[in-house]
C-alpha positions as CSV (number, residue, x, y, z in Angstrom):
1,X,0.0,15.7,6.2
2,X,-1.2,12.1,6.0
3,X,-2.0,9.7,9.4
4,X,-0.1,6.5,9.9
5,X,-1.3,4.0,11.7
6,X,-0.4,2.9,15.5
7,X,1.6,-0.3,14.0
8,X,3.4,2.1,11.5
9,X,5.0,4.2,14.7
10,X,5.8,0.7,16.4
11,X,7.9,-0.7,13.2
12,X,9.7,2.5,12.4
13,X,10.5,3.7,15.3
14,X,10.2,6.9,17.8
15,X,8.7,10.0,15.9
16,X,10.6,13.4,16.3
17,X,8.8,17.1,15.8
18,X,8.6,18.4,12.0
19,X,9.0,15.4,10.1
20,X,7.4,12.3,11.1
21,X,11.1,10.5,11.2
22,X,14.1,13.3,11.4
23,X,16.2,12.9,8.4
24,X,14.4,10.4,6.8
25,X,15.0,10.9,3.0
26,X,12.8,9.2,0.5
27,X,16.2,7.1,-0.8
28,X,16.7,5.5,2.5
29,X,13.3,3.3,1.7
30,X,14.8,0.8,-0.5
31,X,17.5,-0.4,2.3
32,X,14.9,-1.8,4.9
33,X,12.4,-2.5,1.6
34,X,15.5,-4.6,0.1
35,X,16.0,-6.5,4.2
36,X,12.2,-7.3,4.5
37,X,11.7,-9.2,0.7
38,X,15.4,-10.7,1.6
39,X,13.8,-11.8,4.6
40,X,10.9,-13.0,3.3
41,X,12.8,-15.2,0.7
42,X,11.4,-13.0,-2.2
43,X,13.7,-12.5,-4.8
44,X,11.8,-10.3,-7.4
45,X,13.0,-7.1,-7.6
46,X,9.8,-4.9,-6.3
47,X,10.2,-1.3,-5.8
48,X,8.6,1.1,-3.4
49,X,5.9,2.4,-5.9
50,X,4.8,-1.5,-6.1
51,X,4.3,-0.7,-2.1
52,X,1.9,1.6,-2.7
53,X,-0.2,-0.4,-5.4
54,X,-0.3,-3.1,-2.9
55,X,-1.2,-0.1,-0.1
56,X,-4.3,1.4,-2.3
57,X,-5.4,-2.6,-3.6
58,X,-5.8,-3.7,0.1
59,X,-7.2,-0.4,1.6
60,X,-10.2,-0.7,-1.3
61,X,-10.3,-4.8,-1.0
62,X,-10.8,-3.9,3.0
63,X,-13.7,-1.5,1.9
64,X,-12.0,1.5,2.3
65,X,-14.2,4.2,0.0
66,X,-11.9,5.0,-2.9
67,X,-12.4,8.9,-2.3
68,X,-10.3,8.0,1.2
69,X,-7.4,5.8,-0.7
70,X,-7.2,8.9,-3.4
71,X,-6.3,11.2,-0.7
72,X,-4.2,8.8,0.9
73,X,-1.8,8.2,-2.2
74,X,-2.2,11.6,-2.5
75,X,-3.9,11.5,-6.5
76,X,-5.0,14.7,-8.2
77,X,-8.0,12.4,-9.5
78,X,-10.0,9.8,-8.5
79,X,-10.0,8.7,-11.2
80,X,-6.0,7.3,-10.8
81,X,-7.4,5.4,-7.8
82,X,-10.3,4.4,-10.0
83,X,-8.2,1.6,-11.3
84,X,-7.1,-0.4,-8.1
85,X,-11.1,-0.4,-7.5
86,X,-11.5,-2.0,-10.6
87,X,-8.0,-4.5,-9.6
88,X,-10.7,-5.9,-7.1
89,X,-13.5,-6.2,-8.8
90,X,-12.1,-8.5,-11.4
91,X,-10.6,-10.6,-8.0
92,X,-13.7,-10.7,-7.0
93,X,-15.4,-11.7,-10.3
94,X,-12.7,-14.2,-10.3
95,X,-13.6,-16.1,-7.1
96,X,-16.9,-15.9,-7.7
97,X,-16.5,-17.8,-10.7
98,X,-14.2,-20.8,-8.7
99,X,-17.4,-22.2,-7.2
100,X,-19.2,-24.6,-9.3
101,X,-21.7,-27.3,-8.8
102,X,-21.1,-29.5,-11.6
């Protein structure tokens, strides 16, 4: 079982026993997914999984320790995570090198 944050409950809604939201099936995620980039005027098709390389680039760009985000998006190895880590290093390495004296 995985937490979700206080907001998470607020957006989607009252939670029931069992299952976090009763009859939620994994398919019904692209309908509100598809609403929210209409709404937000984005018109790239983006899928659910590129939710969750967002989810594990922020949670390690927020300082979230990677062993936490691996168990969060549920990875076998931390080494899967390993590579968002590395997604924020080169960001970082990146603005560093946007300053310049000259």
């Amino acid at each position: 079982m995985l937490p979700i944050s206080e907001e998470a409950y607020e957006l989607c809604g009252t939670p029931d026993t069992g299952k976090v939201f009763k009859g939620l099936q994994r398919s019904m995620t692209n309908y509100p997914l598809k609403n929210w980039l209409q709404q937000a005027g984005i018109k790239k098709r983006i899928s659910f999984h590129c939710f969750r390389h967002s989810y594990a680039t922020l949670q390690i760009a927020a300082g979230t320790d990677i062993y936490t985000v691996s168990k969060m998006m549920t990875h076998r190895n931390v080494s899967t995570t390993q590579i968002y880590a590395e997604l924020v290093s080169e960001k970082k390495r990146e603005s560093a090198n946007k300053i310049s004296l000259k």
